[in-house]
C-alpha positions in Angstrom: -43.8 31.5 -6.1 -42.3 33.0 -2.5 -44.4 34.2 0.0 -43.5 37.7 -1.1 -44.7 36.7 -4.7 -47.7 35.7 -3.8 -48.3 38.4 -2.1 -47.8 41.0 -4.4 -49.7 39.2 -6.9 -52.8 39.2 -4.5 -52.5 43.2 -4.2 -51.9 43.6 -8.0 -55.1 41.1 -8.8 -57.5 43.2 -6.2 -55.9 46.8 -6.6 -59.2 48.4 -6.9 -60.9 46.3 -4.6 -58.4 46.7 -2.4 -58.2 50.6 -2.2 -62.2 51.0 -2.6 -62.1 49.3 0.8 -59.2 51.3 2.6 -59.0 54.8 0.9 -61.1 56.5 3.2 -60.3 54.6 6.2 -60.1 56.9 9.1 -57.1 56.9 10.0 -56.0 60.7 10.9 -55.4 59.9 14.8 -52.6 57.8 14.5 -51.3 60.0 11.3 -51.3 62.9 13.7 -49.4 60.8 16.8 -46.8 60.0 14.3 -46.2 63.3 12.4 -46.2 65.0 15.9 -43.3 63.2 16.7 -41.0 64.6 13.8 -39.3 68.1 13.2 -41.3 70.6 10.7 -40.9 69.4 7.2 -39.4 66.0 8.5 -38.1 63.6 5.8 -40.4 60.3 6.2 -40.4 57.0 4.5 -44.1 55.3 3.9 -42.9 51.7 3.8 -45.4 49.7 1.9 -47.4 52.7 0.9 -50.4 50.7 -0.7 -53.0 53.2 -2.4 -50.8 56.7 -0.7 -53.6 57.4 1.3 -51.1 58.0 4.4 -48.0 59.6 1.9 -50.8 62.1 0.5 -51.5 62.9 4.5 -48.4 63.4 5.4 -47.5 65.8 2.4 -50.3 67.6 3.7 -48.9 67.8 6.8 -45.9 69.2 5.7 -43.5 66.4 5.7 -41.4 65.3 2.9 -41.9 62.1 1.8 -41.0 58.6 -0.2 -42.6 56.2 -0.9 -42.4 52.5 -1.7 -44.5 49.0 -2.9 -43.7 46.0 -4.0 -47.2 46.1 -6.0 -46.7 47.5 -9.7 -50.4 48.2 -9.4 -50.1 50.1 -5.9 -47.4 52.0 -7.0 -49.7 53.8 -10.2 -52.3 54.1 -7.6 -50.3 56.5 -5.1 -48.6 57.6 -7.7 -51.9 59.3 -9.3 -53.0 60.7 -5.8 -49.9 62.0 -4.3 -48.2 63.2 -7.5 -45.0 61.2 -6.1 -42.5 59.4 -7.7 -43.1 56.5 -6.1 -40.8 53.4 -6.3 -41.6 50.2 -7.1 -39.3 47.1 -4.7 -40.3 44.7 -2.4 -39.1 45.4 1.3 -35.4 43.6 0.5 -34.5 44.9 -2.2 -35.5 48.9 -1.8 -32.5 50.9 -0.7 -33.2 53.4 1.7 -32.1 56.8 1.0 -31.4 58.3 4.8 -31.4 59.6 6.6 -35.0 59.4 7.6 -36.6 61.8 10.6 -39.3 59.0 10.6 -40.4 55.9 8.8 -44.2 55.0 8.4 -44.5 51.0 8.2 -48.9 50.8 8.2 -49.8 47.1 7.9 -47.3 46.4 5.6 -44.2 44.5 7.4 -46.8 41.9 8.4 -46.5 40.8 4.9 -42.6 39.9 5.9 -41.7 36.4 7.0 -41.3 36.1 11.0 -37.6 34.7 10.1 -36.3 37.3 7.8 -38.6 40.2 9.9 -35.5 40.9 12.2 -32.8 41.6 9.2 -35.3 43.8 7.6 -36.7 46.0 10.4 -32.6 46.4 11.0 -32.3 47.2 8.0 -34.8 50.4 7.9 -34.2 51.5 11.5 -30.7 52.1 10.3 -31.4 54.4 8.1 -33.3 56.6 10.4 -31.7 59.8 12.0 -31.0 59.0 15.8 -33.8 60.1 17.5 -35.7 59.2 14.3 -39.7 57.2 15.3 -40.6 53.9 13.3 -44.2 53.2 13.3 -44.9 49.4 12.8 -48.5 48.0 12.9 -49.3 44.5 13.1 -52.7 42.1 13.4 -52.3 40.3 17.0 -51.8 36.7 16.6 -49.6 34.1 16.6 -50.0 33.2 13.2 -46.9 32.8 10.6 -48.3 32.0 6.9 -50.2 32.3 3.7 -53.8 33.3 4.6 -56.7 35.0 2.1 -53.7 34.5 -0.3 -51.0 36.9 1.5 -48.5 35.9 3.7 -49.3 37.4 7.2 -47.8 37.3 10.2 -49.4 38.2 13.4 -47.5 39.6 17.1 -48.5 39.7 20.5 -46.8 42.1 22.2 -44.5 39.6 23.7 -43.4 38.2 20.3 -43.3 42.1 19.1 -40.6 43.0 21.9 -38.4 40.5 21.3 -38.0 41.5 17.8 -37.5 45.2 18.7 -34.8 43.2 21.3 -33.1 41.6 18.4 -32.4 44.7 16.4 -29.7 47.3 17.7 -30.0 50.4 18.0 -33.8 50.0 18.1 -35.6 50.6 21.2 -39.7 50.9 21.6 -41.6 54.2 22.8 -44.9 52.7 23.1 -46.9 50.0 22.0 -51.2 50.5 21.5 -53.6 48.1 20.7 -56.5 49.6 18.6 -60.2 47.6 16.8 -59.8 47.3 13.0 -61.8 50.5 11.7 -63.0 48.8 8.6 -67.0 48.2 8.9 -67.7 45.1 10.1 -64.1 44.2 11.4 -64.2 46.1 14.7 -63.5 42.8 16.5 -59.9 42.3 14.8 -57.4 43.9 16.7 -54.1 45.9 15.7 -51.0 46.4 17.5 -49.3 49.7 17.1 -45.8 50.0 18.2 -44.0 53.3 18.4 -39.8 52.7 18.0 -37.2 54.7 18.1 -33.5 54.6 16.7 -31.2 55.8 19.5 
């Protein structure tokens, strides 16, 4: 099995464990930074939308949106709450359908392979609108492998920019570093990186 495999086999074998612990996550502060940033009833892409807790925000917002997983099991699960069509592909394979006003990547591109992470943030910041904001989140690290049965890999903020650096047309607004919110996990931290595709 790949990394990606392996992966999506963890999320489909803990679904409901998964979402019981993330559903109600508060997460409506960075939700609001990002759909501040886009035009009334933006077009968005939620990249790795897990449960749809974010999609079913950001219908409520007023954005359009997609949605994608590479989980079968994720997929039914936004699915149910956000009454989208949501498709089911792993982060290579799904074919973006821009142009996008923003795309929402939440803990979900840290599930890509450092080495293949450059084609595949290209890949999605080219089908955003110029002007259009890609939100990335990543655990801060320096680690590159399987762990708890997903593959995850970790950025500083150093090893974050050169990424951005590597991928044209891609430039970052602002990067913030924020405590895990789940109980208990306050001492893991998160990097948040605002991009945008000029």
């Amino acid at each position: 099995m790949t990394a990606t495999e392996e992966t999506i086999a963890y999320y489909d074998g803990n679904a409901k464990k998964f979402i019981a612990n993330t559903a109600n996550i508060e997460f409506s502060a960075l939700q609001k930074t990002f759909a501040d940033m886009l035009p009334e009833g933006g077009r968005i892409l939620d990249l790795g939308c897990g449960s749809g807790r974010d999609s079913l925000a950001f219908l409520k917002a007023g954005l359009s949106v997609d949605a994608v997983d590479g989980s079968a099991e994720m997929v039914k699960a936004a699915s149910e709450l956000t009454g989208l069509r949501v498709e089911h592909a792993t982060f290579a394979d799904f074919e973006p359908r821009g142009a996008y006003d923003g795309i929402w990547a939440c803990s979900s591109l840290l599930h890509v392979p450092a080495a293949e992470l450059p084609d595949i943030v290209a890949k999605y910041a080219a089908a955003l609108k110029p002007g259009g904001r890609f939100y990335l989140s990543f655990k801060i690290g320096d680690h590159d492998g399987m762990r708890n049965g997903r593959w995850f890999t970790d950025m500083t903020e150093q090893s974050f920019r050169r990424l951005v650096d590597s991928v044209e047309g891609l430039t970052i607004d602002r990067i913030g570093i924020t405590s895990d919110v789940r109980p208990g996990r306050s001492d893991e931290k998160w990097l948040n990186a605002w991009c945008v595709r000029i």
